[in-house]
C-alpha positions in Angstrom: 2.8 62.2 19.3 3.1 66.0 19.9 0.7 68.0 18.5 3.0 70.2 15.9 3.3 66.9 14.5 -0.2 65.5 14.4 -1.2 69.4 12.7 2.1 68.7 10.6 0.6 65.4 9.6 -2.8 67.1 8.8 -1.6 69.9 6.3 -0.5 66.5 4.7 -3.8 65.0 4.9 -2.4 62.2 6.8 -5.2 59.5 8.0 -2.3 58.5 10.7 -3.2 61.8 12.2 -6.6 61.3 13.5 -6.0 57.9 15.1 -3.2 60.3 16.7 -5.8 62.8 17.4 -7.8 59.7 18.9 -5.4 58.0 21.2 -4.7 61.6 22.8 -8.1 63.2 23.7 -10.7 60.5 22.9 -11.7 59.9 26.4 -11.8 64.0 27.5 -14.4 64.3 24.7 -16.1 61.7 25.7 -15.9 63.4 28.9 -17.4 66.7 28.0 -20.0 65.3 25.4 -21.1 62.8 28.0 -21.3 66.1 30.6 -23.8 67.7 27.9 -25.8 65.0 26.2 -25.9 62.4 29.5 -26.3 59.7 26.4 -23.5 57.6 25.9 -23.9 56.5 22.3 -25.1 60.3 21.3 -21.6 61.5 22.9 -19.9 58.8 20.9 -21.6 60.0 17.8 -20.6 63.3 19.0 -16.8 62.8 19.1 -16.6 61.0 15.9 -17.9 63.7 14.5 -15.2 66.0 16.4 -12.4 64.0 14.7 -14.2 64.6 11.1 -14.3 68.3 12.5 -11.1 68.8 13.0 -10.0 66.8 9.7 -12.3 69.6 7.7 -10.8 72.3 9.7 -7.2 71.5 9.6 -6.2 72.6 7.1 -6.8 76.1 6.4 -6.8 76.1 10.4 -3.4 76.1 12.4 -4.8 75.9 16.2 -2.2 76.2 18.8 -3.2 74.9 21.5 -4.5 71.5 19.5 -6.2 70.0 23.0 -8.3 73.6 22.7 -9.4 73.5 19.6 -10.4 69.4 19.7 -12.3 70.2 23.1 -14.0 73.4 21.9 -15.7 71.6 18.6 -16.7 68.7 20.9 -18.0 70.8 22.8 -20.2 72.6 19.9 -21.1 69.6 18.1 -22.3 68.2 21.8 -24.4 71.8 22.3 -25.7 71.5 19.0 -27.0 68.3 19.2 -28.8 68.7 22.7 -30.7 72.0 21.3 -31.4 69.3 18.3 -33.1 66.4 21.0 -35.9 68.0 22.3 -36.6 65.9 24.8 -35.9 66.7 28.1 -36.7 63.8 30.7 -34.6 65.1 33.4 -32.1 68.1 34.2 -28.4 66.8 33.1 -25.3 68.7 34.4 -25.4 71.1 31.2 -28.6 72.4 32.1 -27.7 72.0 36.1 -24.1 74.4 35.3 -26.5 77.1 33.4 -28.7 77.1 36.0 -25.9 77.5 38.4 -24.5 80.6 36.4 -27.8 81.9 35.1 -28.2 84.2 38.2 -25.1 85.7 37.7 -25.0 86.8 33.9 -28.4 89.1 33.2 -30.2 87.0 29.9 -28.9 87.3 26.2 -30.8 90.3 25.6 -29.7 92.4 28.3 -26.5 91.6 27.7 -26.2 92.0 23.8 -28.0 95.7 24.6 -26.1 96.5 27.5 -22.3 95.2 26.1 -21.3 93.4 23.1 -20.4 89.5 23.2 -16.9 89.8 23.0 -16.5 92.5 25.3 -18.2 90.5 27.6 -15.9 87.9 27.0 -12.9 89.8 27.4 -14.0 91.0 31.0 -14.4 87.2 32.0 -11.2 86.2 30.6 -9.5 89.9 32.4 -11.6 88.2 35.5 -10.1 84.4 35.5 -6.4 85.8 34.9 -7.6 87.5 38.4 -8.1 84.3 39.8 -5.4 81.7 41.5 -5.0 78.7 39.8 -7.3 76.4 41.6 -10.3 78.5 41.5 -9.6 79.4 37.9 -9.3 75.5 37.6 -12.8 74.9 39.2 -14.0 77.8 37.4 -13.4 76.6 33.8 -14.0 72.4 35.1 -17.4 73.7 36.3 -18.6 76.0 33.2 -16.6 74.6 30.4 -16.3 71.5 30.5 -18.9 71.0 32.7 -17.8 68.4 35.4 -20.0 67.8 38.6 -18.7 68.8 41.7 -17.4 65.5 42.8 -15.3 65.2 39.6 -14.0 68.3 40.0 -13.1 67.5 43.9 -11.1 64.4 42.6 -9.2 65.8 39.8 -8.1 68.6 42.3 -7.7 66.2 45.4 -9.8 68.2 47.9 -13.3 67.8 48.9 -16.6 68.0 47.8 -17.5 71.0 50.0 -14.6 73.1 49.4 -15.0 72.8 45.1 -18.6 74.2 45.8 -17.6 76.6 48.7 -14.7 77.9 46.6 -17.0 78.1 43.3 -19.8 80.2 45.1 -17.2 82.8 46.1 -16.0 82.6 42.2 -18.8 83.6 40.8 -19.5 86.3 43.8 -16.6 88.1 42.7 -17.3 87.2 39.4 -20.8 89.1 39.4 -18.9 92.1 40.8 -16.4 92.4 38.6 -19.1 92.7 35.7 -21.2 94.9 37.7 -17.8 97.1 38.0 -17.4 97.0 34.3 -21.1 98.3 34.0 -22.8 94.7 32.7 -26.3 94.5 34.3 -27.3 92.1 36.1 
Protein backbone atom coordinates (compact mmCIF):
# COMPACT_ATOMS: atom_id res chain seq x y z
CA UNK A 1 0.00 0.00 0.00
CA UNK A 2 1.50 3.51 -0.74
CA UNK A 3 1.97 5.60 1.96
CA UNK A 4 -0.47 8.67 0.85
CA UNK A 5 -2.84 5.91 1.34
CA UNK A 6 -2.00 4.36 4.58
CA UNK A 7 -1.75 8.47 6.05
CA UNK A 8 -5.15 8.77 3.97
CA UNK A 9 -6.41 5.84 5.94
CA UNK A 10 -5.18 7.42 9.21
CA UNK A 11 -6.90 10.86 9.04
CA UNK A 12 -9.81 8.21 8.90
CA UNK A 13 -8.68 6.48 11.87
CA UNK A 14 -8.50 3.36 9.98
CA UNK A 15 -7.25 0.14 12.09
CA UNK A 16 -6.46 -1.33 8.39
CA UNK A 17 -3.76 1.30 8.41
CA UNK A 18 -1.38 0.04 11.00
CA UNK A 19 -1.38 -3.59 9.91
CA UNK A 20 -0.36 -1.53 6.65
CA UNK A 21 2.13 0.38 8.51
CA UNK A 22 3.21 -3.23 9.89
CA UNK A 23 3.67 -5.29 6.87
CA UNK A 24 5.86 -2.36 5.29
CA UNK A 25 8.51 -1.38 7.99
CA UNK A 26 8.09 -3.90 10.73
CA UNK A 27 11.28 -5.65 10.19
CA UNK A 28 13.55 -2.09 9.64
CA UNK A 29 12.35 -1.15 13.13
CA UNK A 30 13.13 -4.10 14.37
CA UNK A 31 16.26 -3.43 12.83
CA UNK A 32 17.18 -0.22 14.41
CA UNK A 33 15.57 -0.98 17.87
CA UNK A 34 17.49 -4.25 17.97
CA UNK A 35 20.85 -1.95 16.85
CA UNK A 36 20.03 0.22 20.14
CA UNK A 37 18.64 -2.01 22.85
CA UNK A 38 20.61 -5.49 21.64
CA UNK A 39 17.32 -7.09 23.45
CA UNK A 40 15.04 -8.73 21.28
CA UNK A 41 11.80 -8.65 23.24
CA UNK A 42 12.59 -4.89 24.48
CA UNK A 43 12.94 -4.00 20.61
CA UNK A 44 9.66 -5.72 19.99
CA UNK A 45 8.16 -3.82 22.84
CA UNK A 46 9.78 -0.95 21.28
CA UNK A 47 8.09 -1.12 17.73
CA UNK A 48 4.77 -1.88 19.05
CA UNK A 49 4.91 1.10 20.72
CA UNK A 50 6.14 2.91 17.33
CA UNK A 51 2.92 1.77 15.55
CA UNK A 52 0.73 3.23 18.70
CA UNK A 53 3.17 6.29 18.02
CA UNK A 54 2.44 6.96 14.93
CA UNK A 55 -1.48 6.11 15.37
CA UNK A 56 -1.31 9.19 18.17
CA UNK A 57 0.59 11.28 15.88
CA UNK A 58 -1.27 10.87 12.61
CA UNK A 59 -3.47 12.84 12.77
CA UNK A 60 -2.73 16.28 13.38
CA UNK A 61 0.73 14.99 11.75
CA UNK A 62 1.03 14.67 7.83
CA UNK A 63 4.76 13.28 7.50
CA UNK A 64 6.01 13.01 3.96
CA UNK A 65 8.30 10.81 3.82
CA UNK A 66 6.10 8.11 5.97
CA UNK A 67 9.30 5.50 6.21
CA UNK A 68 11.06 8.74 8.04
CA UNK A 69 8.85 9.50 10.36
CA UNK A 70 8.07 5.53 11.40
CA UNK A 71 12.00 5.07 11.64
CA UNK A 72 12.64 8.31 13.52
CA UNK A 73 9.97 7.53 16.51
CA UNK A 74 11.48 3.93 16.66
CA UNK A 75 14.27 5.22 16.93
CA UNK A 76 13.24 7.60 20.03
CA UNK A 77 11.15 5.28 21.76
CA UNK A 78 14.46 2.70 21.36
CA UNK A 79 16.79 5.72 22.83
CA UNK A 80 14.45 6.36 25.46
CA UNK A 81 14.20 3.15 26.68
CA UNK A 82 18.04 2.31 26.83
CA UNK A 83 18.62 5.68 29.00
CA UNK A 84 15.52 4.02 30.97
CA UNK A 85 17.57 0.25 31.53
CA UNK A 86 20.45 1.15 33.47
CA UNK A 87 22.17 -1.68 33.17
CA UNK A 88 24.95 -1.92 31.10
CA UNK A 89 26.59 -5.54 30.85
CA UNK A 90 28.41 -4.89 27.80
CA UNK A 91 28.99 -2.04 25.00
CA UNK A 92 26.14 -2.67 22.20
CA UNK A 93 26.52 -0.92 18.73
CA UNK A 94 24.58 2.26 20.06
CA UNK A 95 27.15 2.90 22.49
CA UNK A 96 30.02 1.41 20.04
CA UNK A 97 28.60 4.27 17.01
CA UNK A 98 28.85 7.22 19.74
CA UNK A 99 31.94 6.17 20.71
CA UNK A 100 33.02 6.08 17.14
CA UNK A 101 31.70 9.76 16.54
CA UNK A 102 32.29 11.14 19.99
CA UNK A 103 35.85 12.28 18.97
CA UNK A 104 34.69 14.18 16.27
CA UNK A 105 31.68 16.35 17.69
CA UNK A 106 33.22 18.48 21.04
CA UNK A 107 30.50 17.35 24.11
CA UNK A 108 26.93 18.86 24.45
CA UNK A 109 28.12 21.66 26.28
CA UNK A 110 30.63 22.93 24.06
CA UNK A 111 28.51 22.64 21.44
CA UNK A 112 25.21 24.27 22.82
CA UNK A 113 27.85 27.34 23.92
CA UNK A 114 29.77 27.45 20.88
CA UNK A 115 26.51 26.96 18.13
CA UNK A 116 22.99 26.24 18.66
CA UNK A 117 21.56 22.63 17.94
CA UNK A 118 19.95 23.27 14.91
CA UNK A 119 22.63 25.11 13.32
CA UNK A 120 24.69 22.43 14.04
CA UNK A 121 22.39 20.35 12.31
CA UNK A 122 22.08 22.24 9.36
CA UNK A 123 26.02 22.21 8.77
CA UNK A 124 25.79 18.27 8.94
CA UNK A 125 22.93 18.04 6.66
CA UNK A 126 24.98 21.09 4.18
CA UNK A 127 27.99 18.37 4.88
CA UNK A 128 26.10 14.99 3.73
CA UNK A 129 24.57 16.79 0.53
CA UNK A 130 28.52 17.24 0.04
CA UNK A 131 28.95 13.65 0.09
CA UNK A 132 28.43 10.98 -2.98
CA UNK A 133 25.89 8.63 -2.50
CA UNK A 134 27.63 5.77 -1.00
CA UNK A 135 29.48 7.52 1.62
CA UNK A 136 26.41 9.47 2.48
CA UNK A 137 24.74 5.89 2.56
CA UNK A 138 27.41 4.57 5.07
CA UNK A 139 27.31 7.78 6.78
CA UNK A 140 23.61 7.80 7.79
CA UNK A 141 23.57 3.37 7.98
CA UNK A 142 26.42 3.89 10.49
CA UNK A 143 25.07 6.88 12.80
CA UNK A 144 21.43 6.64 12.25
CA UNK A 145 20.38 3.68 12.12
CA UNK A 146 23.21 2.30 13.55
CA UNK A 147 24.14 -0.86 11.50
CA UNK A 148 27.64 -2.68 12.18
CA UNK A 149 30.02 -2.49 9.63
CA UNK A 150 29.42 -5.87 8.15
CA UNK A 151 25.77 -4.97 7.61
CA UNK A 152 26.49 -2.08 6.15
CA UNK A 153 29.16 -3.95 3.74
CA UNK A 154 26.29 -6.26 2.59
CA UNK A 155 23.62 -3.92 2.03
CA UNK A 156 26.08 -1.98 -0.17
CA UNK A 157 27.81 -5.17 -1.72
CA UNK A 158 31.50 -4.17 -1.03
CA UNK A 159 33.69 -5.19 1.81
CA UNK A 160 34.17 -4.94 5.24
CA UNK A 161 37.36 -2.84 4.96
CA UNK A 162 36.30 -0.46 2.49
CA UNK A 163 32.73 0.60 4.63
CA UNK A 164 35.22 1.39 7.58
CA UNK A 165 38.04 2.78 5.33
CA UNK A 166 35.47 4.98 3.55
CA UNK A 167 33.60 5.97 6.96
CA UNK A 168 37.00 7.13 8.66
CA UNK A 169 37.60 9.49 5.68
CA UNK A 170 33.71 10.65 6.26
CA UNK A 171 34.02 11.77 9.35
CA UNK A 172 37.71 13.33 8.65
CA UNK A 173 36.18 15.64 6.37
CA UNK A 174 33.29 15.76 8.39
CA UNK A 175 35.36 17.28 11.47
CA UNK A 176 36.73 19.81 9.00
CA UNK A 177 33.90 20.96 7.70
CA UNK A 178 32.67 21.96 11.34
CA UNK A 179 35.90 23.22 12.29
CA UNK A 180 35.47 25.55 8.91
CA UNK A 181 32.12 26.62 10.18
CA UNK A 182 33.77 27.58 13.58
CA UNK A 183 32.30 24.38 15.87
CA UNK A 184 34.98 23.45 18.31
CA UNK A 185 36.19 20.48 18.59
Amino acid sequence: MEDSKIIELLFLRCETALGAIEKKYRSTCMKIAMNVLNDYQEAEECVNDTFLGVWNSIPPNKPDPLSSYVFRITRNIALNVRKRDTAKKRKGNYELCLDEIEEFLCSQETVEDAVSEAELTSYIDEFLSTLNKTNRCIFVRRFWYLDSYEDIAKFLGIKNGAVRIRLTRVKAQLKKHLESKGVVI
